[in-house]
C-alpha positions as a Python dict, from the first residue, in 0.01 Angstrom:
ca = {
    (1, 'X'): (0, 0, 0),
    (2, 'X'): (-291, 217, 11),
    (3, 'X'): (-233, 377, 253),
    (4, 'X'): (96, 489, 119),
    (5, 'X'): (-36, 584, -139),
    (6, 'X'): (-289, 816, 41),
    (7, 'X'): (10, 948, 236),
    (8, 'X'): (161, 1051, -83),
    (9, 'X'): (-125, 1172, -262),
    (10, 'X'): (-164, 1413, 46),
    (11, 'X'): (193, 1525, -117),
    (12, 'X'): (60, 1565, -407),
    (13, 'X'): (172, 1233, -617),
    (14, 'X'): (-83, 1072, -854),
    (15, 'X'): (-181, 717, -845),
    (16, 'X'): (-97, 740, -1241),
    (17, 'X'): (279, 912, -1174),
    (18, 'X'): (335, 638, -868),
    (19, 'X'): (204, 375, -1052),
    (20, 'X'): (461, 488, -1364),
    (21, 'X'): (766, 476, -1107),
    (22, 'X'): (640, 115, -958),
    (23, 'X'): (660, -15, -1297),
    (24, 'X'): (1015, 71, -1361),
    (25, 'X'): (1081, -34, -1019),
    (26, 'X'): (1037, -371, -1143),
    (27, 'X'): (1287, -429, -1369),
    (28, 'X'): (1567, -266, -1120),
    (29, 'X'): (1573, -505, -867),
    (30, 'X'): (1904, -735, -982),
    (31, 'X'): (2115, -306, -1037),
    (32, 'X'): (1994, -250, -661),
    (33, 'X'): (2116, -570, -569),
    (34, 'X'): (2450, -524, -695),
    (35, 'X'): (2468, -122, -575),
    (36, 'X'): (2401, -303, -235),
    (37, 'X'): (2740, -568, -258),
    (38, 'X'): (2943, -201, -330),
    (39, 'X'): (2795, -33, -75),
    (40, 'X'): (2903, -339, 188),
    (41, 'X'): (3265, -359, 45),
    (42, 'X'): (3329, 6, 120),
    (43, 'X'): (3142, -28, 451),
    (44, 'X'): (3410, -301, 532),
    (45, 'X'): (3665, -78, 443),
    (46, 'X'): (3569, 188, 653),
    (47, 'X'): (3518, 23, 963),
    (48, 'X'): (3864, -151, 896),
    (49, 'X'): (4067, 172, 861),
    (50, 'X'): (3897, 277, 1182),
    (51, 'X'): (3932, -31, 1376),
    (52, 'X'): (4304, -26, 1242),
    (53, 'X'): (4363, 327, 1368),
    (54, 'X'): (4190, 222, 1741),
    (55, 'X'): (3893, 529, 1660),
    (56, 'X'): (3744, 591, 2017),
    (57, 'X'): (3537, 853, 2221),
    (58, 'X'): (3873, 1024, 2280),
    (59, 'X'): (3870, 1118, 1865),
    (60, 'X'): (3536, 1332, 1904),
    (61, 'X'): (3696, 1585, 2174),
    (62, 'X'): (3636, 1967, 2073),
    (63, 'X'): (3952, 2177, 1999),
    (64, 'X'): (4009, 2532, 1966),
    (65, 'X'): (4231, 2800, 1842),
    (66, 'X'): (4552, 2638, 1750),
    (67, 'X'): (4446, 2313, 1796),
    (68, 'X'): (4779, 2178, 1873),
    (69, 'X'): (4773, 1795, 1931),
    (70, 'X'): (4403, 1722, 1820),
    (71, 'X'): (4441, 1325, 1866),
    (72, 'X'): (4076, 1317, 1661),
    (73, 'X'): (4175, 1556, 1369),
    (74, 'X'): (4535, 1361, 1311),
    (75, 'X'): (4337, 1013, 1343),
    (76, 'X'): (4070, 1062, 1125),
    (77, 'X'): (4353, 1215, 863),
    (78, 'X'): (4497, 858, 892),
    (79, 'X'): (4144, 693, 875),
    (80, 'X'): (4118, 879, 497),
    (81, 'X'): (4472, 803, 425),
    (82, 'X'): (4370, 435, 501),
    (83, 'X'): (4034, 414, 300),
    (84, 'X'): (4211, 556, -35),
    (85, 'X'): (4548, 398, 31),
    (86, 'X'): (4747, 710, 30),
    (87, 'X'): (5046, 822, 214),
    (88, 'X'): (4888, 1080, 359),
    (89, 'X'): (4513, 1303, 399),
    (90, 'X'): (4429, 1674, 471),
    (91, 'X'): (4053, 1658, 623),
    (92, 'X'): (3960, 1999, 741),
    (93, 'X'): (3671, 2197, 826),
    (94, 'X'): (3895, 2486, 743),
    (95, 'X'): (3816, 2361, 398),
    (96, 'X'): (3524, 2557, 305),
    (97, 'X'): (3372, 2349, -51),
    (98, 'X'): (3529, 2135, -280),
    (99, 'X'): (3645, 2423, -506),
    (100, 'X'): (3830, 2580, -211),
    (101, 'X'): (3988, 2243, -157),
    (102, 'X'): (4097, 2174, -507),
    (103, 'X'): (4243, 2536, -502),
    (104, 'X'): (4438, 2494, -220),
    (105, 'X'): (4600, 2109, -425),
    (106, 'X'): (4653, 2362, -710),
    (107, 'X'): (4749, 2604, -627),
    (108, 'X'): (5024, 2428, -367),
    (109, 'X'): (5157, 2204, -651),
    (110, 'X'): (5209, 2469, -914),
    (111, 'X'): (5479, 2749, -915),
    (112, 'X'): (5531, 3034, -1117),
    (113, 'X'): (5597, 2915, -1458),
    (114, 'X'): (5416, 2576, -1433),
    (115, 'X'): (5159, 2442, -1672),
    (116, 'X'): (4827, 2311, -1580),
    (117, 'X'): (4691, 2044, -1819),
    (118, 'X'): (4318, 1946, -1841),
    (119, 'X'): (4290, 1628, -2083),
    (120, 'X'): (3943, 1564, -2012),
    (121, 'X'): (3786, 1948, -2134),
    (122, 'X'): (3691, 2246, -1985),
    (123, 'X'): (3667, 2203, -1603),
    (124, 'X'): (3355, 2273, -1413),
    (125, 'X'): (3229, 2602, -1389),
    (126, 'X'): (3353, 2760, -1050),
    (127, 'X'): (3733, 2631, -1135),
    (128, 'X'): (3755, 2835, -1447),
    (129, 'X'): (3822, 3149, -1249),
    (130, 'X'): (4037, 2987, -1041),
    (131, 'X'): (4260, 2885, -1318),
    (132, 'X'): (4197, 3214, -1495),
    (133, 'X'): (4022, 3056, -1762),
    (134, 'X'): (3784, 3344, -1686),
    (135, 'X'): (3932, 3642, -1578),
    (136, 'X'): (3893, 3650, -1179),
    (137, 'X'): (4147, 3812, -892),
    (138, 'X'): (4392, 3574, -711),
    (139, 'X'): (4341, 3306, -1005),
    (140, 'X'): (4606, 3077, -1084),
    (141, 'X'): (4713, 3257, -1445),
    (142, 'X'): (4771, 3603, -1215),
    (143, 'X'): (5016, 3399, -1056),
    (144, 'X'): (5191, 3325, -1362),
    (145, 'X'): (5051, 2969, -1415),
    (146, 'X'): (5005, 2883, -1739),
    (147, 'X'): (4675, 2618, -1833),
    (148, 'X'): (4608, 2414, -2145),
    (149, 'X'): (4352, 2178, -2268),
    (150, 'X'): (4287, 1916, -2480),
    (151, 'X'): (3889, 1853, -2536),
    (152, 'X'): (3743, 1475, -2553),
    (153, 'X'): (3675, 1307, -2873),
    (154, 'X'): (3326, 1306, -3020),
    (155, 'X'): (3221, 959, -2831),
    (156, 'X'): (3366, 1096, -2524),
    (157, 'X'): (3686, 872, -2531),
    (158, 'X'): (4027, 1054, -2430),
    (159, 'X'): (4231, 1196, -2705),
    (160, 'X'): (4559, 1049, -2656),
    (161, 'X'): (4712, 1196, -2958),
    (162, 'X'): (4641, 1528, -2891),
    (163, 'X'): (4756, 1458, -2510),
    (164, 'X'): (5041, 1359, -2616),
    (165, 'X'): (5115, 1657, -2827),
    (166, 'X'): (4969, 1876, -2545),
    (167, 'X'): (5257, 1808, -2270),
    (168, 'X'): (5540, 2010, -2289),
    (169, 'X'): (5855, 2074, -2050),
    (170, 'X'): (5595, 2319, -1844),
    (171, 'X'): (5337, 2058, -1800),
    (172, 'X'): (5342, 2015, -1398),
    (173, 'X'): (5004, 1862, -1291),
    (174, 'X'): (4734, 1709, -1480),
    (175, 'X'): (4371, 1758, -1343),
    (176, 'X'): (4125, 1522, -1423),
    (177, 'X'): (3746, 1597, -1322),
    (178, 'X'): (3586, 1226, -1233),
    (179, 'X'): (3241, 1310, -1297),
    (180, 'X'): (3040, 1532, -1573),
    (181, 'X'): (3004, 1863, -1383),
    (182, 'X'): (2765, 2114, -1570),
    (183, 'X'): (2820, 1904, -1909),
    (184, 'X'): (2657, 1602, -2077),
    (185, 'X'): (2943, 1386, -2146),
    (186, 'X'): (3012, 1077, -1939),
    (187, 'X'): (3141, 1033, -1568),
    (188, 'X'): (3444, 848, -1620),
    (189, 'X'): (3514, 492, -1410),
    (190, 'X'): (3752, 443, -1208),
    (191, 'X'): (3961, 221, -1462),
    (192, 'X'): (3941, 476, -1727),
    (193, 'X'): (4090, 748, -1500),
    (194, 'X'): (4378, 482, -1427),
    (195, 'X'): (4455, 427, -1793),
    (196, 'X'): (4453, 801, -1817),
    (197, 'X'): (4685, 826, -1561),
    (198, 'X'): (4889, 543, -1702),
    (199, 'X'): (4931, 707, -2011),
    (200, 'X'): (5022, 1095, -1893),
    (201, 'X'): (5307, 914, -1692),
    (202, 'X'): (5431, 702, -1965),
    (203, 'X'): (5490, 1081, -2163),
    (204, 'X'): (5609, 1204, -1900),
    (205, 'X'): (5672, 1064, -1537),
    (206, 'X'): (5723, 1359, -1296),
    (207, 'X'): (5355, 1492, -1358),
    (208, 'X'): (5114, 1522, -1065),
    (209, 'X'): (4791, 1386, -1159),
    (210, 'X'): (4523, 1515, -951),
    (211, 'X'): (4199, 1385, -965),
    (212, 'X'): (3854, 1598, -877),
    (213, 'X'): (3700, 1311, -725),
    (214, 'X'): (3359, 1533, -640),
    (215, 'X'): (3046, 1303, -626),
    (216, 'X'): (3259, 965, -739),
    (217, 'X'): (3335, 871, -355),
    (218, 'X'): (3224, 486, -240),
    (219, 'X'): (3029, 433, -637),
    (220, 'X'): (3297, 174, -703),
    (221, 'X'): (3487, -24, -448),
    (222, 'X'): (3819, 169, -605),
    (223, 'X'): (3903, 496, -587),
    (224, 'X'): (4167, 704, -830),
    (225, 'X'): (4421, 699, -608),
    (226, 'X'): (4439, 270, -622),
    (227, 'X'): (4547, 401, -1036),
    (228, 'X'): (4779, 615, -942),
    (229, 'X'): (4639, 920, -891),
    (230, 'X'): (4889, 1155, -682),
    (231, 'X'): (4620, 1351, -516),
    (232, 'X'): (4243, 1299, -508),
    (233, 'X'): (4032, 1625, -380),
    (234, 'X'): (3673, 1646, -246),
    (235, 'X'): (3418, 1788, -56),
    (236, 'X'): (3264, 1664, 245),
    (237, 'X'): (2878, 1773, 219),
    (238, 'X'): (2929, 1568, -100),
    (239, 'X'): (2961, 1173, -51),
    (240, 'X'): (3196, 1104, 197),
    (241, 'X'): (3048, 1334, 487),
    (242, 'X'): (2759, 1134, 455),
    (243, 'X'): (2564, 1402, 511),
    (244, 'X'): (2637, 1455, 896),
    (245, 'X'): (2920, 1656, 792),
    (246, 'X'): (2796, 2054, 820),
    (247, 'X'): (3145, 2173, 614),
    (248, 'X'): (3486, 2069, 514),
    (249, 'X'): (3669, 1892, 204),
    (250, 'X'): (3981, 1620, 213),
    (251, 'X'): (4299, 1601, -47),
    (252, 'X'): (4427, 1275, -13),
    (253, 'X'): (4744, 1163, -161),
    (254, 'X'): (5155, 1153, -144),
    (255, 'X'): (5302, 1321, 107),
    (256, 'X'): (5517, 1515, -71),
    (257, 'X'): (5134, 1688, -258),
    (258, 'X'): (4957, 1686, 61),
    (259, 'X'): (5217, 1839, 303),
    (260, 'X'): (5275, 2119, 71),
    (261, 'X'): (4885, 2169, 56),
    (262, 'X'): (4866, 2161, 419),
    (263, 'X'): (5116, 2456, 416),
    (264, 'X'): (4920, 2629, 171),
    (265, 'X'): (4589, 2588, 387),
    (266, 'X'): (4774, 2720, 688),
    (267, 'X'): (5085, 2860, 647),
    (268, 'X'): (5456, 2796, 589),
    (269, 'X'): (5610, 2616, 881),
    (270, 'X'): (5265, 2565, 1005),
    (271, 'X'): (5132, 2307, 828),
    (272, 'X'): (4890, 2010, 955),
    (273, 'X'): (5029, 2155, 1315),
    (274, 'X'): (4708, 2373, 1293),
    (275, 'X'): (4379, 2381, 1257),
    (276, 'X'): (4126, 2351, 1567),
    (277, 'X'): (3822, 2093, 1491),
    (278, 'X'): (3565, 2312, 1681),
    (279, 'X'): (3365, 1987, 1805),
    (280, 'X'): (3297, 1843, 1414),
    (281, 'X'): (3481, 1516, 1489),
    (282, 'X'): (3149, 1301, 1589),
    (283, 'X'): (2978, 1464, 1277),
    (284, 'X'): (3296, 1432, 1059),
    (285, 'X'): (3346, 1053, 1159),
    (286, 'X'): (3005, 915, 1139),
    (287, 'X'): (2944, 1102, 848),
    (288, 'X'): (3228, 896, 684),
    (289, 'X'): (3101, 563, 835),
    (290, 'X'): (2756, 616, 691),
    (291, 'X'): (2854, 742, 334),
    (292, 'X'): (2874, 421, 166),
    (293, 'X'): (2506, 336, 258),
    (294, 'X'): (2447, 712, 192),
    (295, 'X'): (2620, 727, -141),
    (296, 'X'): (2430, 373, -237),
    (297, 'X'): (2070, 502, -151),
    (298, 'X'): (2201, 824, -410),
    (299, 'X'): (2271, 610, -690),
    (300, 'X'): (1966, 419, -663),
    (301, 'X'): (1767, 778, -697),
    (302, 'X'): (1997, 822, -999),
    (303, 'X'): (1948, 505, -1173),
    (304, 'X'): (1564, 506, -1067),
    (305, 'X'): (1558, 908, -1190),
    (306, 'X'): (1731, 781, -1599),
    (307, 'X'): (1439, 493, -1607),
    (308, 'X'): (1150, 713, -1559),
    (309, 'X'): (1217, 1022, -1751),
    (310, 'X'): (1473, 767, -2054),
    (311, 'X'): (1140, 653, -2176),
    (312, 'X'): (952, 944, -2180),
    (313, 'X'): (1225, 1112, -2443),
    (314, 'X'): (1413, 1295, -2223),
    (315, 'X'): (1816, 1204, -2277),
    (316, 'X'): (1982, 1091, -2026),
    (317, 'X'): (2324, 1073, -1885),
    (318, 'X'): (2427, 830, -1800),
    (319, 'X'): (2097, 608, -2014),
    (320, 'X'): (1911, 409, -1829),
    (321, 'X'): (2123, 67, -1902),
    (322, 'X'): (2438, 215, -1854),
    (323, 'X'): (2666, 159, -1533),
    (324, 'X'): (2739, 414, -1298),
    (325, 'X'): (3048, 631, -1185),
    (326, 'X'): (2920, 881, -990),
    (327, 'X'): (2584, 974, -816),
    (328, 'X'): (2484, 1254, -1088),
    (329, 'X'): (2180, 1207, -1318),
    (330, 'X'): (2169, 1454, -1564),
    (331, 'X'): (1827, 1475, -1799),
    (332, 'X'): (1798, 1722, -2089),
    (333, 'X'): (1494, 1877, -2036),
    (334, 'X'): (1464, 2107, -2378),
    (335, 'X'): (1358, 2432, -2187),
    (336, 'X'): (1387, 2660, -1888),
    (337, 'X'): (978, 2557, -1847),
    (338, 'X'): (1118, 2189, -1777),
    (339, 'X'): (1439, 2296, -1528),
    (340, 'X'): (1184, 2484, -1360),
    (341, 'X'): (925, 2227, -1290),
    (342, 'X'): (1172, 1991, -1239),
    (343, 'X'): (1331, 2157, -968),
    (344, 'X'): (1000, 2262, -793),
    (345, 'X'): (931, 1888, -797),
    (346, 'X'): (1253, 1828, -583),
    (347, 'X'): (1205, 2141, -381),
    (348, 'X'): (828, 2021, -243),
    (349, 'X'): (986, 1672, -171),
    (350, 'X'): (1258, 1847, 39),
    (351, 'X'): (1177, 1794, 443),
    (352, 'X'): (1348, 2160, 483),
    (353, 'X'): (1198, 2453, 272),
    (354, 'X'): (1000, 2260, 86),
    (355, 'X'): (738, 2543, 49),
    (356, 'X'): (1011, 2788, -137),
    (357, 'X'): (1001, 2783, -499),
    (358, 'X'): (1345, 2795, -697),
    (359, 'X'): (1405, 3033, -1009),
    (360, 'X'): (1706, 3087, -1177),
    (361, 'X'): (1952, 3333, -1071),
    (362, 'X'): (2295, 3473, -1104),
    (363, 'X'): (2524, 3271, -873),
    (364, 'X'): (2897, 3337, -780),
    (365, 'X'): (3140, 3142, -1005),
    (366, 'X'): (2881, 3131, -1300),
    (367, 'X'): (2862, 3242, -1650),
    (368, 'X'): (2512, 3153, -1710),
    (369, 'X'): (2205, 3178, -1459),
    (370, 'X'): (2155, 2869, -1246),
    (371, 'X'): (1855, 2715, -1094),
    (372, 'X'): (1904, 2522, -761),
    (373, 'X'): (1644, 2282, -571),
    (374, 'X'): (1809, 2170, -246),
    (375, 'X'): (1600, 2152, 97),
    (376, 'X'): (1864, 2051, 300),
    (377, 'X'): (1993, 2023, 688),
    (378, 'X'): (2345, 2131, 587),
    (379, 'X'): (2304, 2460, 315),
    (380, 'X'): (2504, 2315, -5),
    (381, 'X'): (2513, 1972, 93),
    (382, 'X'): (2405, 1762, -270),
    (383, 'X'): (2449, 1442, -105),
    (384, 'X'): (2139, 1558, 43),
    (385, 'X'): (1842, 1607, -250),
    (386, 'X'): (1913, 1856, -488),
    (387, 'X'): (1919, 1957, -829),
    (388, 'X'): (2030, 2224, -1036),
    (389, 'X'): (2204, 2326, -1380),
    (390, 'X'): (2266, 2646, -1559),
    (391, 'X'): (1974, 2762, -1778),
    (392, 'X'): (2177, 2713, -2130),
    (393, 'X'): (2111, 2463, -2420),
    (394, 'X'): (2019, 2152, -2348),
    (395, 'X'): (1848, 2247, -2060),
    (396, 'X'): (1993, 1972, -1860),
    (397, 'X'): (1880, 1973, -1501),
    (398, 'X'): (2156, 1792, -1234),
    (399, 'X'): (2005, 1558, -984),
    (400, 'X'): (2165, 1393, -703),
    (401, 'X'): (2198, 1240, -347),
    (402, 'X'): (1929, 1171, -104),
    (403, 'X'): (1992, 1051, 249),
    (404, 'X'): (1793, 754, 173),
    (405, 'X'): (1672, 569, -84),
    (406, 'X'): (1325, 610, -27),
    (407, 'X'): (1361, 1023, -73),
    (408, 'X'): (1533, 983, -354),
    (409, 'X'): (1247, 794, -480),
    (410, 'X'): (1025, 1052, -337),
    (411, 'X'): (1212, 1341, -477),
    (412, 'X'): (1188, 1207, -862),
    (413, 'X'): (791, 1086, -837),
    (414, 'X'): (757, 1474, -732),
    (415, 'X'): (942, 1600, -980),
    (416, 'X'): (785, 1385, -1270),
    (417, 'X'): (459, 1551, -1113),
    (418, 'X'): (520, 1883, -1123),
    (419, 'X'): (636, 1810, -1495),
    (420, 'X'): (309, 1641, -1552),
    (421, 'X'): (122, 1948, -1383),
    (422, 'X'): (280, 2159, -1612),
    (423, 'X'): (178, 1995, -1895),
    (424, 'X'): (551, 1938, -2004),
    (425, 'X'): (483, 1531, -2000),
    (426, 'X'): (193, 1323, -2071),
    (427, 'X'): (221, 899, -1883),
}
């Protein structure tokens, strides 16, 4: 022990800011505990789908140009297709972020004409101009796509009423963001999504409901698309490329949704044909077979992150009793002054850049500055430690991910330092 803490007072981490995080420790042993049973259902489920579909050192050949018959591309499509019981998966590297993925489900799914609902609020920032909720080239309304929303009620519950009143003859697909994004209301669990889901179809039954299933991957030992969900979209430098993965994103769901999205990825006629794997497969499989230990060491840093800064008077969302649906922690932090330190306090934890300092800036897809701490092997990659937010009232900073559990840990003792250095927070 002392010589631990040595080590990290080399970092720069008081005896008083480790000894704050030890105490809270304490009384997080029996949430752990069960974060641990998750992580070793999904584990089982992973290896399953890719004993089932006979994975082998065959799967990790390199392709290139067309990639016509890539045995390790098509299998590890049926791998995904396995894991999130769905008819059928679209796993890429072609698939630059999870916005480019959940543009491609939309924007293959809706014609001309078509309405896109959002019943949970205003979708995270970078989709607005892809719907054309702000103005931007080659967005959805230039297309003639139509978009309507209906906001959640004051606790944070669906309005069903006004859902109900929102869906018309043009409704085609419903999108449903899983977790917060750049607001402070909650992640939603897995079983609300489904009753969600349940409901939109009971209006009307031919809607797609698409989930945005961005940082929700592994949490709980369901995903949307066991509640019906016709599509589910994400990234993979998010939780399921468990951080091996250097790029790509997955839309898992019917065939009928993901053919049509393969076709929009490629081209018409083209398809899941295409689409060379350019020697990703080892990092694109083992990626997947690590995520649920990844995503479990994340939500630890989450849960650990809400009990240190929860009783110091920061909110917190989730609080720090609450259970989990996603691998965010999002603290209001009052002022830019607090983002700041905050972030530097990730950044200096970081094993990659850890000696740049992050500042808020004007990013692509944003209305607002953002400020971004993320030393990480793959560049984007918030499975990895990171956190950000846009510097606007409350002054919530994002955190998330960590390999491990123990850098998570690491990453929100410095943080809670540099906060303390600034004279933002007194222990």
């Amino acid at each position: 022990m002392e010589e631990l803490l040595e080590l990290y007072g080399t970092m720069g981490i008081s005896q008083g800011v480790y000894a704050y995080g030890e105490k809270a420790l304490e009384k997080l042993k029996d949430r752990f505990a069960e974060i641990d049973k998750i992580a070793e259902h999904n584990q089982a489920k992973v290896i399953a789908a890719m004993q089932k579909n006979r994975v082998s050192a065959t799967c990790f050949a390199a392709t290139t140009g067309y990639g016509y018959d890539d045995i390790g591309r098509d299998n590890l499509e049926k791998v995904y297709a396995d894991v999130f019981h769905t008819e059928a998966a679209l796993v890429r590297p072609q698939i630059t972020c999870g916005t480019h993925a959940l543009t491609v489900a939309l924007s293959a799914n809706l014609l001309p004409g078509d309405e896109l609902l959002s019943p949970v609020g205003l979708p995270y920032d970078t989709l607005q101009e892809v719907i054309g909720i702000r103005q931007s080239p080659c967005s959805l309304a230039e297309y003639g796509v139509t978009y309507n929303q209906v906001d959640l009620l004051q606790d944070g519950s669906f309005d069903y009423d006004g859902i109900r009143k929102a869906i018309n003859s043009k409704t085609k697909m419903v999108t449903i963001q899983r977790s917060k994004g750049y607001a402070t209301r909650p992640s939603f669990s897995v079983k609300q999504i489904g009753e969600l889901i349940a409901f939109v179809k009971s209006v009307k039954p031919d809607i797609i409901c698409m989930v945005d299933n961005c940082y929700g991957e592994f949490v709980e030992t369901i995903e949307p698309s066991d509640v019906g969900a016709d599509m589910v979209v994400g990234s993979l430098i998010k939780n399921p490329g468990g951080g091996l993965a250097p790029i790509g994103g997955y839309i898992c769901g019917t065939k009928a949704c993901v053919d049509r999205c393969a076709y929009r990825l490629s081209a018409p006629g083209l398809g899941q044909e295409v689409g060379a794997n350019l020697g990703l497969m080892p990092a694109l499989y083992q990626g997947f077979f690590l995520a649920p230990t990844v995503v479990a060491g994340a939500e630890k840093g989450a849960i650990f992150a809400a009990n240190l800064y929860e009783p110091l008077g920061f909110k917190c969302v989730p609080n720090a009793t609450e259970s989990r649906h996603d691998i965010i922690q999002a603290v209001e932090l009052g002022c830019e002054e607090g983002m700041i330190a905050f972030c530097r306090g990730i950044q200096a934890a970081a094993p990659v850049d850890s000696f740049a300092t992050p500042l808020p800036w004007d990013m692509p897809g944003y209305n607002d500055k953002v400020i971004m701490a993320a030393g990480a092997f793959v560049q984007g990659s918030s499975i990895e430690l990171s956190a950000d937010g846009p510097i606007r009232p409350p002054y919530a900073v994002y955190f998330q991910g960590g390999l491990t559990w123990c850098h998570a840990k690491l990453g929100i003792l410095m943080s809670l330092q540099k906060m303390v250095d600034a004279g933002l927070v007194t222990l």
